[in-house]
C-alpha positions in Angstrom: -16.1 11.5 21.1 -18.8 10.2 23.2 -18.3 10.4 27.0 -17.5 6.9 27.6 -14.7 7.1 25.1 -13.5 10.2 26.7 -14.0 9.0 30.0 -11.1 5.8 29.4 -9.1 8.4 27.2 -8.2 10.5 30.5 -8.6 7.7 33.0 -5.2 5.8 31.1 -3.7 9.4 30.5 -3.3 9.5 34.8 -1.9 6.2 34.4 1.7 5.8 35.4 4.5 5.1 32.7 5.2 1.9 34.1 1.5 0.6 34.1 1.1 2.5 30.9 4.0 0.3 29.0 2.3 -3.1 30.5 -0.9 -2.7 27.9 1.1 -0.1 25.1 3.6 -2.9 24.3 0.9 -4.5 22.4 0.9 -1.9 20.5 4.8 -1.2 19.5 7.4 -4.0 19.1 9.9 -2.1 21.7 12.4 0.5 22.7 14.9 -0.7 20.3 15.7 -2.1 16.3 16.0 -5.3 17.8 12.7 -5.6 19.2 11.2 -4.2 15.7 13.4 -7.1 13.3 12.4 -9.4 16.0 8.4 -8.7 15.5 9.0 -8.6 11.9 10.8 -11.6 11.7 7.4 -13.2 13.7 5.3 -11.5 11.3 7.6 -13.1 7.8 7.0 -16.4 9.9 3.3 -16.1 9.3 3.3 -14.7 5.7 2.8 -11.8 6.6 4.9 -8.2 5.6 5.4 -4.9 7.6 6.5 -1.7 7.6 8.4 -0.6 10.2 8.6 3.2 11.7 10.6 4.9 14.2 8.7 6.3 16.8 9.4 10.2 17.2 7.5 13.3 15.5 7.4 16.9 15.7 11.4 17.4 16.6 12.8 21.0 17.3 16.2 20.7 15.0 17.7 20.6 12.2 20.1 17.6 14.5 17.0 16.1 15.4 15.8 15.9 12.5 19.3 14.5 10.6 19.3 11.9 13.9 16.7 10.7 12.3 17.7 10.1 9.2 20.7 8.2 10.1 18.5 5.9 12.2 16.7 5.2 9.1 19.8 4.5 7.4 20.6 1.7 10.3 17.0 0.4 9.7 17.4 -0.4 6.0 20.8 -1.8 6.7 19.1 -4.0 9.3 16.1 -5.0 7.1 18.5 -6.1 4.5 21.0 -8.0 6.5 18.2 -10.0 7.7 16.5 -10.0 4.8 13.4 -9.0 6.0 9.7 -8.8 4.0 9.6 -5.0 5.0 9.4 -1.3 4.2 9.6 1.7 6.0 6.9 4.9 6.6 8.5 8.1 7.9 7.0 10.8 9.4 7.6 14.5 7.9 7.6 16.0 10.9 10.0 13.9 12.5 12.4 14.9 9.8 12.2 18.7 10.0 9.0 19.4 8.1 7.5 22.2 10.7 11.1 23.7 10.8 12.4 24.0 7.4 10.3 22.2 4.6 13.9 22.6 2.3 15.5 20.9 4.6 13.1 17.8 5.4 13.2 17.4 1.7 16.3 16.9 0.9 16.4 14.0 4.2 13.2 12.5 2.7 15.9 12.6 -1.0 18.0 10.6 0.9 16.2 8.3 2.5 14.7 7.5 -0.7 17.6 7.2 -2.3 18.7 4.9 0.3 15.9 2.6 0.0 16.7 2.3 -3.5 19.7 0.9 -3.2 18.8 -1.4 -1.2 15.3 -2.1 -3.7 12.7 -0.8 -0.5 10.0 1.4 -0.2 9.4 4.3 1.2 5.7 5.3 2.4 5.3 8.7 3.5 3.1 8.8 6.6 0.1 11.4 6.2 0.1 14.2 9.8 -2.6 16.2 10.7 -4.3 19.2 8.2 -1.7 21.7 8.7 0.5 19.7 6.9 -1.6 17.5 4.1 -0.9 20.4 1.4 3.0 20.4 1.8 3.2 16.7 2.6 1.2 16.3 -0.7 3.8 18.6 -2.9 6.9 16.7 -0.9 5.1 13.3 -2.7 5.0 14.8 -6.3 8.0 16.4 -6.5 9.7 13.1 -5.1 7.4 11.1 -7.2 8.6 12.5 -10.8 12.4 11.3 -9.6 11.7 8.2 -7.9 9.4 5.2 -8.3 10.3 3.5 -4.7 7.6 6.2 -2.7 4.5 6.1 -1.9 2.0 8.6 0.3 -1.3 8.2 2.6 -4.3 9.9 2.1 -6.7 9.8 5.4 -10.6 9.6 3.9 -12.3 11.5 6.7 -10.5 14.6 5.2 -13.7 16.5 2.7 -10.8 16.8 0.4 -9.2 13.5 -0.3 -11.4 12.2 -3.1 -10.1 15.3 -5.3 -6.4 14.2 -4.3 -6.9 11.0 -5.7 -8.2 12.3 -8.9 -4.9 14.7 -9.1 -2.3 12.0 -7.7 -3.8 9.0 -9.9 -2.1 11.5 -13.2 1.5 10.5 -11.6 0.8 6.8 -10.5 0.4 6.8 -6.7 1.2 4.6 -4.6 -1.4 4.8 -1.8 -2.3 3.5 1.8 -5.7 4.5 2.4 -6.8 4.8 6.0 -9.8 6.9 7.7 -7.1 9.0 10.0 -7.2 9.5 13.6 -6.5 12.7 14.1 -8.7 15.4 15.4 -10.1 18.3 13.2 -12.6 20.6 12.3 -15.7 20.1 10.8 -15.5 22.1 7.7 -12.9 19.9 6.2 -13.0 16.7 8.1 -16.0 14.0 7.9 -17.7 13.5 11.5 -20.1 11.0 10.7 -18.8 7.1 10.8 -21.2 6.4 7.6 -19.6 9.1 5.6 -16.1 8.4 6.3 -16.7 5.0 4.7 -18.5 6.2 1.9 -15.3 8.6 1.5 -13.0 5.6 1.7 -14.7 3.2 -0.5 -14.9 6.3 -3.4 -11.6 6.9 -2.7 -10.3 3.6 -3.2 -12.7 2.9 -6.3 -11.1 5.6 -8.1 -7.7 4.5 -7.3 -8.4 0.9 -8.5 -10.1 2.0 -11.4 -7.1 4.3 -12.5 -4.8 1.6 -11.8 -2.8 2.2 -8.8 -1.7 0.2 -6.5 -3.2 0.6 -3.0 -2.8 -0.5 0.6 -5.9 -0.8 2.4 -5.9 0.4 5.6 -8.4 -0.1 7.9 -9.4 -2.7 10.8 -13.2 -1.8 9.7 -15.1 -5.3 9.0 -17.5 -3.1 7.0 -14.3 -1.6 4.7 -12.6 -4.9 4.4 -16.0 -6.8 3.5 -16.9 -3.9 0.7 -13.0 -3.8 0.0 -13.7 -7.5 -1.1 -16.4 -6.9 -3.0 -15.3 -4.1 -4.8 -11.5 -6.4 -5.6 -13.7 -9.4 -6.6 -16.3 -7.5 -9.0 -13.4 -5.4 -10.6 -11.3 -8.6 -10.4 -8.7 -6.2 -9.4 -5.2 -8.7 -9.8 -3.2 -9.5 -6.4 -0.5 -7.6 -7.4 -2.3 -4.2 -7.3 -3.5 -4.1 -3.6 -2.7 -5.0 0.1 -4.4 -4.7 3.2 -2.7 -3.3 5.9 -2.9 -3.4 9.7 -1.9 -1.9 13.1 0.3 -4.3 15.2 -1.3 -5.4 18.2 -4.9 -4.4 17.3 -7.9 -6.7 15.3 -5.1 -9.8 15.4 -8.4 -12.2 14.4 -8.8 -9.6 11.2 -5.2 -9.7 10.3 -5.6 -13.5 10.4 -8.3 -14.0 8.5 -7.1 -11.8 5.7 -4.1 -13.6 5.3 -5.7 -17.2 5.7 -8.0 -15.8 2.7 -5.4 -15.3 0.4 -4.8 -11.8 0.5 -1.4 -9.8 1.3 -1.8 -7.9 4.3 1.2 -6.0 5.9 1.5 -4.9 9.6 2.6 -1.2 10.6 5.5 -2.0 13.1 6.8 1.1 15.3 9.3 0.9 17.7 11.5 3.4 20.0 12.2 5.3 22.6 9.1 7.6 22.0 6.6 4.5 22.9 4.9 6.1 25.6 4.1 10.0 23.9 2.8 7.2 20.7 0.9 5.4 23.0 -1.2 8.3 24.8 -1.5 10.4 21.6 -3.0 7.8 19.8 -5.5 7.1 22.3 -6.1 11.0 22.3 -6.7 10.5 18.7 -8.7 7.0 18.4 -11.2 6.4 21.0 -11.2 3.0 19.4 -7.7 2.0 20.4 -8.5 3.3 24.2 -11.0 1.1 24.4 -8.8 -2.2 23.3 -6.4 -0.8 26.4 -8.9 -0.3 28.8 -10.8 -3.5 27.9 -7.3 -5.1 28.9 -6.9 -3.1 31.9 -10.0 -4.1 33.6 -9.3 -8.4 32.3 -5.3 -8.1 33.4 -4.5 -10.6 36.1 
């Protein structure tokens, strides 16, 4: 992180909560279901689909954990009732995943199950390294039962190009994304170049074994090559999607959509805003620096 980054990264972690919710509700719809079916709702207005998540990760119990599962629960009975254009992602951890990997399976079952019956999707959110391997086996076990899941794979991870190749026997659903958070060197890509180069061999091996793929990134390089690569393998609409923070590269979303291609918006809401909020700017230097570019033009 260069020290300009880092600089605005610990200036807005000093910031109040209060100051800190003016320029991170830009970022997540709100504290409650309401605000997110509201923002979707916006969203369905433009043509344009979500995914919503409930904000929360890393709980201590097994209650925790089931809390979170019957919130789910609520939010596909939501996303029905108003018939929303929307899935769901779900953290692992926020089910019980660093507590009892048995037991976060069988609320990840259910959840999936849920979705089912209501014809939704389920895309399992991708954590830091510690727990890519185990998030990984979750997928495939869950996979062979159920055809509503899907799973991220982050491309500044060294291994994630020999995932593909291994997931793409089962017929993986992906969202493709750089990832954001911090590791070491030996298996994480530090250089912007070869992140990209990861991404774009990653998601030519997807489209070339036939999966379907959501492509994640606000990157005008990615979604320029993404283009490319989707108009020279004359890769059908109904085999990709890009897909988009909400709040951040608005102009990108919009052009993406006005082109003609599906792009979906990752919606959180919840209680949790503010730990989101400063992690991610822990995590993306990037994102600080759309906060503090509003901090120093707010009037």
């Amino acid at each position: 992180m260069n020290p300009l980054n880092m600089a605005i990264v610990q200036f807005v972690k000093l910031l109040p909560k209060s100051v800190v919710h003016i320029f991170a509700k830009k970022y997540v719809a709100g504290d409650t279901l309401d605000d997110g079916v509201r923002v979707v709702k916006e969203l369905n207005a433009k043509g344009i689909v979500a995914t919503i998540d409930i904000l929360g990760e890393s709980i201590k119990t097994r209650g925790e954990a089931s809390e979170t599962k019957v919130q789910y629960f609520e939010l596909l009975e939501v996303i029905d009732k108003h018939k929303l254009d929307s899935n769901i992602s779900i953290k692992p951890t926020a089910l019980g995943l660093a507590i009892d990997v048995d037991y976060c399976k069988e609320l990840v079952t259910e959840i999936i199950e849920k979705a089912k019956s209501y014809n939704n999707f389920v895309r399992i959110d991708m954590e830091d390294s510690p727990f890519t391997q185990v998030t990984i086996d979750i997928f495939k076990e869950l996979r062979a039962k159920y055809d509503n899941v899907g799973i991220v794979l982050q491309s500044y991870l060294r291994r994630t190009y020999d995932d593909v190749v291994d997931l793409n026997k089962i017929g993986t659903n992906y969202r493709l994304c750089k990832g954001i958070y911090i590791e070491p060197e030996e298996i994480a890509f530090k250089g912007r170049q070869e992140v990209r180069e990861n991404f774009l061999k990653s998601l030519e091996k997807m489209f070339d074994d036939g999966n379907y793929v959501g492509i994640a990134t606000h990157d005008d390089y990615l979604i320029k090559e993404s283009y490319r690569m989707i108009e020279e393998k004359k890769i059908p609409k109904n085999k990709y999607e890009f897909q988009m923070l909400y709040g951040v590269t608005e102009y990108l979303r919009d052009k993406i959509n006005s082109d003609g291609h599906k792009i979906r918006i990752y919606v959180p809401y919840g209680e949790h805003w503010y730990a989101y909020s400063i992690r991610r700017l822990q995590e993306n230097p990037q994102v600080a620096w759309y906060i503090a570019k509003s901090i120093f033009s707010f009037k």
